[in-house]
C-alpha positions as CSV (number, residue, x, y, z in Angstrom):
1,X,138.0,180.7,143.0
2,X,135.5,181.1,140.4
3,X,137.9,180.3,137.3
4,X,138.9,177.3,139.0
5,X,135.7,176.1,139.5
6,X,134.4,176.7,136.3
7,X,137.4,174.3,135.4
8,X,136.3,172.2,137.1
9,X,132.9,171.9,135.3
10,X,134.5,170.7,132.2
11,X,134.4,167.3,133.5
12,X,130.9,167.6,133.7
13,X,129.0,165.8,130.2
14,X,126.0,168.7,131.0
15,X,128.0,171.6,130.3
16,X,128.8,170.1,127.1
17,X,125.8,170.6,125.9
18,X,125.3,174.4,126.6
19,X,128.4,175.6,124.5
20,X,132.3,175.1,123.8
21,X,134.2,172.8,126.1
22,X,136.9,174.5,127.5
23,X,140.2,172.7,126.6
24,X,143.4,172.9,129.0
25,X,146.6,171.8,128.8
26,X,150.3,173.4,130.3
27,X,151.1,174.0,126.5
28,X,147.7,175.3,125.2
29,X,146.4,178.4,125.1
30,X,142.8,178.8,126.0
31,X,140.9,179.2,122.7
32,X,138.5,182.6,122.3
33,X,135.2,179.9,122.8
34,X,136.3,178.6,126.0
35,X,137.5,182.2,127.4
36,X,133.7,183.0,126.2
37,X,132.4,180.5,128.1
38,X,134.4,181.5,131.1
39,X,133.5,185.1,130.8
40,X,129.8,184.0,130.5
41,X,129.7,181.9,134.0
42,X,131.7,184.6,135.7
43,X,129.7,187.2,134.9
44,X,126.5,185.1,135.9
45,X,128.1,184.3,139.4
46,X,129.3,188.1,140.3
47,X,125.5,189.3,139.1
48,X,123.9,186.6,141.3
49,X,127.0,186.9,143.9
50,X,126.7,183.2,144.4
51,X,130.4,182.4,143.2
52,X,128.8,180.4,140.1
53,X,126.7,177.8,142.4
54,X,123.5,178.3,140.4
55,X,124.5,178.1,137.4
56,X,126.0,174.8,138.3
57,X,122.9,173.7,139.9
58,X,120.8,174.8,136.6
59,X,123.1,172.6,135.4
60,X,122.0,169.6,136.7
61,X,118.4,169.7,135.3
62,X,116.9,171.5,138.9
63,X,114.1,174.6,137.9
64,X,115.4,177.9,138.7
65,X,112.8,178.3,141.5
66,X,114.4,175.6,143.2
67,X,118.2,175.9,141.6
68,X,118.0,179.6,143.2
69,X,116.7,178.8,146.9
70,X,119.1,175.8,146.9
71,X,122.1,178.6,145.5
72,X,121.0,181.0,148.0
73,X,121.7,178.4,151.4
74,X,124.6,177.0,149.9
75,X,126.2,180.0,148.8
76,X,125.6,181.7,152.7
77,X,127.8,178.3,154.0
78,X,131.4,179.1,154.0
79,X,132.2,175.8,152.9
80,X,130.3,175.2,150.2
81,X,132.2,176.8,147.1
82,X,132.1,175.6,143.6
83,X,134.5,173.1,143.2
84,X,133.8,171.4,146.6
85,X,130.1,171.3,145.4
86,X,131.1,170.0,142.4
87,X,133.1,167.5,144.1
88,X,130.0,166.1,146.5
89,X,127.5,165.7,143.2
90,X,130.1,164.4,141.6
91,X,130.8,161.3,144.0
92,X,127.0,161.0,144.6
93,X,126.8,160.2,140.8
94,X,129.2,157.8,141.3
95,X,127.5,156.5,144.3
96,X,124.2,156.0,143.0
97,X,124.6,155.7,139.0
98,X,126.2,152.7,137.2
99,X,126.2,151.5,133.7
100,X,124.6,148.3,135.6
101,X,120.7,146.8,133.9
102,X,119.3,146.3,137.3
103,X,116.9,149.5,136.6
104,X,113.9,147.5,136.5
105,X,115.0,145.7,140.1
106,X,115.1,148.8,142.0
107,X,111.8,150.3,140.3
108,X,110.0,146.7,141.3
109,X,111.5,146.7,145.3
110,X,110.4,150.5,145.2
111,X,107.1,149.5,144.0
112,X,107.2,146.4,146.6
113,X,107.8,149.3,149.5
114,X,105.4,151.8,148.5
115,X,102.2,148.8,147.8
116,X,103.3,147.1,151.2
117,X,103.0,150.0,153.4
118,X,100.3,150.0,155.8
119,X,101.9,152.1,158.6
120,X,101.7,155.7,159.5
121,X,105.2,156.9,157.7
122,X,107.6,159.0,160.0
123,X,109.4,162.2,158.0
124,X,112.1,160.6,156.2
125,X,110.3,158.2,154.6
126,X,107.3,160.7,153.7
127,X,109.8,162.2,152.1
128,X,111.4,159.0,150.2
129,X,107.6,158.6,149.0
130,X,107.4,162.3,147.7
131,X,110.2,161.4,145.7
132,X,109.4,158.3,144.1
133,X,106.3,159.7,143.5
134,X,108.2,162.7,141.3
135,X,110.2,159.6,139.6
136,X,106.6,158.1,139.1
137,X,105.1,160.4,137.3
138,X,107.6,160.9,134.4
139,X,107.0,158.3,131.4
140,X,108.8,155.1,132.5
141,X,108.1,155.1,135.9
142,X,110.0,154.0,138.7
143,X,112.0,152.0,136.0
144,X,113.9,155.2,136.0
145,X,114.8,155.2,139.6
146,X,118.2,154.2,138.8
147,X,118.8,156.7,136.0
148,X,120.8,159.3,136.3
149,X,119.3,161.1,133.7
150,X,116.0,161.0,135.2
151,X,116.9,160.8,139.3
152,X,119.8,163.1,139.9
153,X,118.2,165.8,139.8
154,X,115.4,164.6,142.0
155,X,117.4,163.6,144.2
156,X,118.6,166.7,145.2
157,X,115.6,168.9,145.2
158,X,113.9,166.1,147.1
159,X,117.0,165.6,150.0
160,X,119.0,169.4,149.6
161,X,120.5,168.3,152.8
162,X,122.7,165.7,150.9
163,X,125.0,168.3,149.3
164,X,125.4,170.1,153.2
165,X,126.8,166.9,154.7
166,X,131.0,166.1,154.8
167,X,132.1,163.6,152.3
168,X,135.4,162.7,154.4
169,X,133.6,162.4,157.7
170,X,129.7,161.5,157.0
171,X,128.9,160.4,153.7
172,X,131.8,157.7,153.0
173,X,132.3,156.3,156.4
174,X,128.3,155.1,155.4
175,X,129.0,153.9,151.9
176,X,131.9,151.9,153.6
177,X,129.9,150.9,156.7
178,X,127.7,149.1,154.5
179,X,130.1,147.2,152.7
180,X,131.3,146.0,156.2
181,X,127.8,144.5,157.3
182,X,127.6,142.6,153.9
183,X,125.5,144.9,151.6
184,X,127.6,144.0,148.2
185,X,129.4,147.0,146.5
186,X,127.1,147.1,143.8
187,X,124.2,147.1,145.6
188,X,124.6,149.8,148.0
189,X,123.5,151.9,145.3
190,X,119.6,150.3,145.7
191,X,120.1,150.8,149.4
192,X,121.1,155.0,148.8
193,X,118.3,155.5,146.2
194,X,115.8,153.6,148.2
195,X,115.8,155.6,150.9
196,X,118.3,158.8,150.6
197,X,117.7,159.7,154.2
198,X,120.1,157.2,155.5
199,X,123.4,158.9,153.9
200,X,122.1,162.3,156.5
201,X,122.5,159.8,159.5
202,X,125.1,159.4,162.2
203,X,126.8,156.1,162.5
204,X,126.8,155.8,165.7
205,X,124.3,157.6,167.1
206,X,121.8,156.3,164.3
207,X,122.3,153.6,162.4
208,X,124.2,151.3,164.4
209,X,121.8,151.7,167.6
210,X,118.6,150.9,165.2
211,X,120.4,147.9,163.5
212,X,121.2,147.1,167.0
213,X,117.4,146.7,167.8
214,X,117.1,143.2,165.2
215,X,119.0,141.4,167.3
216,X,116.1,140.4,168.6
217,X,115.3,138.3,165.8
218,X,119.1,137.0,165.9
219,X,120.0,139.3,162.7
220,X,123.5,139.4,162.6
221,X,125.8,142.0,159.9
222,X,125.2,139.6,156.9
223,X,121.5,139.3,158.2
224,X,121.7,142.8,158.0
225,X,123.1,143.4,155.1
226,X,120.5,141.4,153.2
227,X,117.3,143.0,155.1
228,X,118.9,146.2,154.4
229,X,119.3,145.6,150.6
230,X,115.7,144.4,150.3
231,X,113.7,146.8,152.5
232,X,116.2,149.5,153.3
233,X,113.3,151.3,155.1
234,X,114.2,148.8,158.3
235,X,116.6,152.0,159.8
236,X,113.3,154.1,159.9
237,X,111.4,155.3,163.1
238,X,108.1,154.2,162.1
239,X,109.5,150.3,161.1
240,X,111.6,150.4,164.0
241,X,108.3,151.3,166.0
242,X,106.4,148.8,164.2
243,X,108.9,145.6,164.3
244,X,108.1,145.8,168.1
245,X,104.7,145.8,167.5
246,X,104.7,143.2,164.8
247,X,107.1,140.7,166.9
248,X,104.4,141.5,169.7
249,X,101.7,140.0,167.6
250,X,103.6,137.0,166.6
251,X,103.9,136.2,170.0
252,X,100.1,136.7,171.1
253,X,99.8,134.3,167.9
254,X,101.9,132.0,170.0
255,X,103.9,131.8,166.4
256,X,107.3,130.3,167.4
257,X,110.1,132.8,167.9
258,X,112.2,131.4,165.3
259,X,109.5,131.3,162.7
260,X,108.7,134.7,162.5
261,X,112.0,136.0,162.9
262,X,112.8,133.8,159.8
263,X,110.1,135.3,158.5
264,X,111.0,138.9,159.1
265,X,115.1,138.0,158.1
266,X,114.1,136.7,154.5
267,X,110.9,139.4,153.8
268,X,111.7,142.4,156.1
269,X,108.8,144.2,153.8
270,X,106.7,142.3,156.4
271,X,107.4,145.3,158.9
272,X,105.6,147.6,156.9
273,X,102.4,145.9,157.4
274,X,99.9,147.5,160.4
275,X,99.1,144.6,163.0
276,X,95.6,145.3,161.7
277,X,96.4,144.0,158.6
278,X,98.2,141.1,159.4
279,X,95.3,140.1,161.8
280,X,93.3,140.2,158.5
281,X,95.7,137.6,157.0
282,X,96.0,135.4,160.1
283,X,92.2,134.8,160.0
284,X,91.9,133.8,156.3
285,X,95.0,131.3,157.2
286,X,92.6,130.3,160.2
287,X,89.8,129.7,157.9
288,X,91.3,127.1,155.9
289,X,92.6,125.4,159.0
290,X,96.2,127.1,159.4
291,X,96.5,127.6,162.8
292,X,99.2,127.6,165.7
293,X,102.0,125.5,165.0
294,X,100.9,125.4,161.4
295,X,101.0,128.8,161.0
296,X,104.3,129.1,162.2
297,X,105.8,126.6,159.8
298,X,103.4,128.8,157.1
299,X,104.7,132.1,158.2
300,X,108.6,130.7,158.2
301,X,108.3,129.1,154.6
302,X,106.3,131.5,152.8
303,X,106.1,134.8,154.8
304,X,105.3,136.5,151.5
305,X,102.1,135.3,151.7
306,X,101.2,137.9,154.9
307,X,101.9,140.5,152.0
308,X,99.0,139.3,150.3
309,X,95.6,141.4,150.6
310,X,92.5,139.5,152.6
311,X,90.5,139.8,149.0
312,X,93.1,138.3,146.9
313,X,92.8,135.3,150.0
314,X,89.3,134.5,148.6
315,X,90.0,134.7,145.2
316,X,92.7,132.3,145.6
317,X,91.1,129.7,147.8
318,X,87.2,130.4,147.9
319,X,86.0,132.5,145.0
320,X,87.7,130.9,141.6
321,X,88.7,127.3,142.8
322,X,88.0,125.7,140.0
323,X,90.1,128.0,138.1
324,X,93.0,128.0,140.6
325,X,93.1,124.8,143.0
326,X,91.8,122.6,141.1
327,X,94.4,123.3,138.2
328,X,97.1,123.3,140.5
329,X,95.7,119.7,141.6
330,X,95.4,118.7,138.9
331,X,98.9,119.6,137.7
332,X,100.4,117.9,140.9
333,X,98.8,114.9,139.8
334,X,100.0,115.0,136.1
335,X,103.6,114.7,137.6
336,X,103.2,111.7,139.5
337,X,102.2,113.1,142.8
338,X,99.7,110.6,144.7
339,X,96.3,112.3,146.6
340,X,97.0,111.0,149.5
341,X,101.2,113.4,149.4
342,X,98.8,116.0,148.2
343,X,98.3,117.9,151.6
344,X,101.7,117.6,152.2
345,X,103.4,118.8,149.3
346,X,100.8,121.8,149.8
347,X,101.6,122.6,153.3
348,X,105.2,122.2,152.9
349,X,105.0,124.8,149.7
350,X,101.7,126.8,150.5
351,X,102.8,129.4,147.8
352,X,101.5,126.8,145.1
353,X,98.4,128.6,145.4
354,X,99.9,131.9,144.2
355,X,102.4,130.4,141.3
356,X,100.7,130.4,137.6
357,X,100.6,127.1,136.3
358,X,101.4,128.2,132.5
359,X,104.1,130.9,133.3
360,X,105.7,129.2,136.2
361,X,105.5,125.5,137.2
362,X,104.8,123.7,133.8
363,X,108.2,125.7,132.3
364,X,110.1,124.4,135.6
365,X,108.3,120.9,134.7
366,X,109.7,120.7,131.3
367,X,113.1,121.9,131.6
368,X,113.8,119.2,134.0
369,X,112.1,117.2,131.6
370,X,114.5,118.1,128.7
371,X,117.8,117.4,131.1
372,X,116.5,114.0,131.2
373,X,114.0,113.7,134.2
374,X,111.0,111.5,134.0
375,X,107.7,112.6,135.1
376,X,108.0,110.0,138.0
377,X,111.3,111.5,138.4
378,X,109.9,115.1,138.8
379,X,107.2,113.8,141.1
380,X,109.2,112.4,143.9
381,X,111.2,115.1,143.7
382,X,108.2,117.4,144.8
383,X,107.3,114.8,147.3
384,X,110.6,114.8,149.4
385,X,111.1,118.6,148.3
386,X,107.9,120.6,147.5
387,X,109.9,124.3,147.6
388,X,111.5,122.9,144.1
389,X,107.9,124.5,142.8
390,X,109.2,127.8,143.3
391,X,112.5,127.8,142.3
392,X,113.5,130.0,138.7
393,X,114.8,128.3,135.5
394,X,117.8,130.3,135.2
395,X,118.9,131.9,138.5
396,X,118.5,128.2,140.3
397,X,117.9,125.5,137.7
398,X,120.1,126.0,135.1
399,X,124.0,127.1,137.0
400,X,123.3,124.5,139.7
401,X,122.9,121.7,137.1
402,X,125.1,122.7,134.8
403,X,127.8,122.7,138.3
404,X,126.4,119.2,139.2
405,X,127.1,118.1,135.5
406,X,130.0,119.5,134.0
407,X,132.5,120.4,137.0
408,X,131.1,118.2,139.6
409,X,130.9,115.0,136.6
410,X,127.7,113.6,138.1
411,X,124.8,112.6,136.8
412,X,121.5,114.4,136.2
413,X,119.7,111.8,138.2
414,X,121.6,112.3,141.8
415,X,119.0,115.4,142.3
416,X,116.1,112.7,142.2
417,X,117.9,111.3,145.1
418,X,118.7,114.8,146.9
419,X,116.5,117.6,145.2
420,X,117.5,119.9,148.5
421,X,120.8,120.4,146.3
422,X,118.9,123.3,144.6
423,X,117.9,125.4,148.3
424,X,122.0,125.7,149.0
425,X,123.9,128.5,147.8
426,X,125.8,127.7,144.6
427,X,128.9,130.4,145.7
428,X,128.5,130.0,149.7
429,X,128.0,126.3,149.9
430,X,128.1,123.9,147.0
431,X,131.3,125.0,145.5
432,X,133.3,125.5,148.8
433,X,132.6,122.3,150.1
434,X,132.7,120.5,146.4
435,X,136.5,121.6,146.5
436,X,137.2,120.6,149.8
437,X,136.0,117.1,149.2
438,X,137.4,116.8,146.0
439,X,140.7,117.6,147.2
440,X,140.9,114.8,150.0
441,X,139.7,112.5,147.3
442,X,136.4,111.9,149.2
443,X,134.1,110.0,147.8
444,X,130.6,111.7,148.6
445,X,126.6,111.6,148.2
446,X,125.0,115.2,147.5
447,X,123.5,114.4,151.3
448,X,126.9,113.9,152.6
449,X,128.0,116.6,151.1
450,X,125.6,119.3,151.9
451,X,123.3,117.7,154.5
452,X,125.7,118.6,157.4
453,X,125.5,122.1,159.2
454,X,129.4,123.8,158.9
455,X,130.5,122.5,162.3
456,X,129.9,118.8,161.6
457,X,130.9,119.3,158.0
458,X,134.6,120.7,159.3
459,X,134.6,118.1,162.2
460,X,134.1,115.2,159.7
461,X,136.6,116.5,156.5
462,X,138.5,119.4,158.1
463,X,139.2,118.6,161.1
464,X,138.9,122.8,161.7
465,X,136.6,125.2,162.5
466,X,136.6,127.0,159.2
467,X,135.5,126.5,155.7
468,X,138.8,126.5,153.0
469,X,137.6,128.2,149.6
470,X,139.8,127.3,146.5
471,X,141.1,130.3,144.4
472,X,138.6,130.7,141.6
């Protein structure tokens, strides 16, 4: 048993490093450096009488203080041997390592969970804390979140329970789970090394009952999927005790029911807040006149501004106005925007107040202004559709044009007409129904095309109930 899980370790890049690979083949011979190596291992395992588990785990980066406490439980279970060990670290490598450059991503939303968390924390994610906290301190940071080099082995000293649970009947079933409710492949991997704890929970007696409880705020699988991917600390106890208290709130607010559950859909981080902060934020929105319905339309459109702190409130709209409003003013006026469509375009986009005019709106400003827009152009844009403000060069800007322009064979101008063409999905909306038109030959405004809910849409130019998607 020990032999053939030493084997097994060849396929592991760390052993490399401690000496000769061992090389087999049906019609090779081990070689003397190999059988060394062998001889080495087993001789470690029937001294330790762990059949070769700590070693392994040494392996992996883990101190022997924790390597040996780890050995001593593992090795007691029955059906933990090597290669069945090996196996589970194996697949939770593949799990939650890829060759992907999102690094940075996860270390930011980590950051984003840890600054926005204002509750009392239940166990698991006390725990998920400890850990990034362990990631934190090494040079890099959280960056390194999604290294393997860095995180594996934290991973395992930080959740030991991981390499205890079934692969075939717990851990799998979960990765696959997620895929069902619309967390895309590659990012189930931010959802596992976000918060760990989940891969240790029941399906059924966990997770689907908790996912059950934001149905509330209409959150259906894709809903899910997406709030799970941003803030995967919604299947917590202490969110899950909080939402309710939070929704509470909203309602004493007399904040319409489908505002804040808009709210909490697109920034789920919003449920890590204490009521007593939010409070805090709700009065600075009263003090410059956002209240009631207002506040709902606020709340719905921009509820990352309840993430903000109450001091950062004044510095934005009391303490450095001339610094902040009254450049933003001014730049609104630069593009054509009249004072009297000011208030508007700021209530419809209240995060204008939080965007850096140098870094963020003036580069928007000019590349529309290099694809041919005029300044006039620009500014009725913002008046019929203030969001545009917000929305990034080359995420939003840049494929939807470039759609619009060289597939689509319109002209740069039709957005002047119909600047909502940049809120719709570029996959999920535009290029669906693009094809479906163009196939019947229809001849089509953007408004036409896009301005109709999926129903009407089908109704009008299907004549069906679903959507037909071209092969790509």
């Amino acid at each position: 048993m020990l032999i053939d899980g030493v084997d097994d370790l060849d396929d592991w890049n760390s052993w490399a490093a401690t000496g000769a690979a061992v090389a087999r083949s049906s019609s090779q011979e081990i070689t003397g450096d190999a059988l060394e190596f062998k001889k080495k291992v087993y001789q470690m395992a029937e001294q330790k009488g762990d059949n070769g588990i700590l070693p392994f785990l040494e392996s992996l980066g883990l101190s022997l203080s924790s390597a040996t406490h780890l050995a001593r439980y593992l090795s007691s279970s029955g059906s933990n041997s090597l290669p069945l060990l090996i196996q589970k670290v194996l697949y939770l490598k593949e799990i939650l390592f890829s060759d992907s450059d999102d690094h940075e991503l996860i270390g930011k939303n980590a950051r984003r969970m840890m600054a926005h968390l204002s509750v009392s924390a239940d166990d698991d994610v006390q725990q998920t804390l400890a850990f990034f906290e362990k990631i934190q301190a090494r040079r890099g940071g959280l960056n390194l979140l999604g290294s393997e080099h860095t995180s594996l082995r934290h991973v395992i000293e930080s959740f030991p329970r991981l390499l205890f649970l079934p692969l075939q009947s717990r851990v799998k079933p979960i990765v696959k789970f997620l895929e069902n409710i619309g967390v895309p492949k590659g990012c189930v991997r931010n959802i596992l090394l976000l918060y760990p704890p989940v891969l240790s929970y029941d399906i059924e007696k966990d997770i689907k009952p908790r996912l059950r409880s934001y149905e509330k705020i209409g959150a259906k699988d894709n809903d899910l999927g997406k709030m799970l991917v941003k803030y995967p600390w919604i299947l917590s106890a202490s969110i899950l005790e909080n939402f309710e208290k939070v929704i509470d709130f909203f309602d004493e607010e007399k904040v319409p029911k489908i505002s804040s559950s808009r709210a909490i859909k697109n920034w789920p981080h919003i449920l890590g807040c204490s009521v007593n902060k939010l409070k805090l934020i709700v009065e600075q929105f009263s003090e410059i006149g956002i209240t009631n319905k207002k506040l709902g339309h606020v709340i719905a459109t921009s509820p990352q501004l309840l993430l903000r702190k109450p001091q950062e409130f004044v510095q934005f709209f009391a303490a450095s106005i001339d610094k902040t409003l009254e450049k933003k003013l001014e730049f609104l006026s630069n593009v054509g925007i009249p004072k009297t469509h000011l208030p508007r375009v700021i209530r419809k986009y209240p995060e204008l107040f939080v965007c850096d005019v140098d870094r963020a709106l003036l580069p928007r400003m000019r590349y529309l202004m290099r694809i041919g827009l005029s300044k006039k152009d620009i500014g009725s844009m913002v008046c019929r559709f203030s969001p545009i403000l917000g929305y990034s060069i080359e995420e939003v800007f840049r494929p939807k044009l470039e759609f619009l322009v060289y597939t689509m064979k319109r002209p740069v101008r039709d957005v002047v007409d119909y600047p909502r063409y940049f809120s719709y999905s570029l996959e999920k909306k535009i290029k669906p129904r693009y094809w479906v038109l163009k196939g019947r030959n229809v001849e089509f405004t953007l408004k036409e095309m896009l301005g109709k809910n999926d129903e009407e849409f089908a109704a009008e130019y299907l004549g069906v109930e679903e959507m037909l998607v071209p092969p790509s």
